[in-house]
Structure formats: structure tokens, C-alpha cells
N, C-alpha and C positions, 0 to 999 in steps of 0.2 A: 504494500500500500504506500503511494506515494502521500509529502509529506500537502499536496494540492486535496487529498481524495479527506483526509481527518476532519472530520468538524470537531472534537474535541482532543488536545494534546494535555496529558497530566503527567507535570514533572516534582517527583518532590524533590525538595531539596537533601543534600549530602548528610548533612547534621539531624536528617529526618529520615534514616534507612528504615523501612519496616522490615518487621523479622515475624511477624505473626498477623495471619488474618485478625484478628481480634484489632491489633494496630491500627493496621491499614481502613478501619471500619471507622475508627474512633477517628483516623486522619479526615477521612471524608465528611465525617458528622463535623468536623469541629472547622477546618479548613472552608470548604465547598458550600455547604450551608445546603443543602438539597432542602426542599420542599416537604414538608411534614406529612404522615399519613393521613391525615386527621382532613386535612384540607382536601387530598385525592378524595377519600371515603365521601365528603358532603359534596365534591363538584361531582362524583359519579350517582350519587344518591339524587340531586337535583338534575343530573341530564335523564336519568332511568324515569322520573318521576314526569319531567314533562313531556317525552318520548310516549309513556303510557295516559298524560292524559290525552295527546295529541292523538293515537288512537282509540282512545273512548269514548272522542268528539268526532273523529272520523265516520266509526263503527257505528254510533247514535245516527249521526244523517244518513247515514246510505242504510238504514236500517228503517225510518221515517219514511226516505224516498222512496 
């Protein structure tokens, strides 16, 4: 993979070698800041939610017509 094709390059620094997954986890949470579960769970709960009323408004009129 060239270095054009990477959308994400992750370098740690020298003085930050990890030696255990456990590390490298703790790197990411503390460094990177990733986005919380908490926040995926309610944007997938509010997409599910008006996905399903969007067909039970659907389902209603073509059930009327």
C-alpha cells in the first residue's frame, strides 16, 4: 500500500513503545480520543427508530389506499 492509498497513518512515538495489547488500547483511548459507545448506541437507536416509523407511515397509507 502506497503511502497516497492510507487515509489514516498512526505513529507512536519512540518513548511510547507498546509491549502489550492492553497498552496499545489504553494508547488509543487516551491519545486519539475515539468517539464513545454511548453516543454510536443513541445515533443507531434514533436512525432504527425513524427508519421504523418511516415504515409504519408508509405501511399505514398504502394500506388506507
Amino acid at each position: 500500500m502506497s503511502d497516497k492509498e492510507r487515509i489514516i497513518d498512526i505513529q507512536i512515538p519512540r518513548d511510547r513503545q507498546i509491549e502489550s495489547v492492553e497498552d496499545l488500547a489504553d494508547f488509543i483511548e487516551n491519545e486519539l480520543k475515539p468517539p464513545s459507545r454511548i453516543k454510536w448506541v443513541i445515533i443507531y437507536f434514533i436512525v432504527g427508530m425513524a427508519g421504523g416509523l418511516g415504515l409504519g407511515v408508509f405501511m399505514g397509507w398504502w394500506w388506507i389506499k
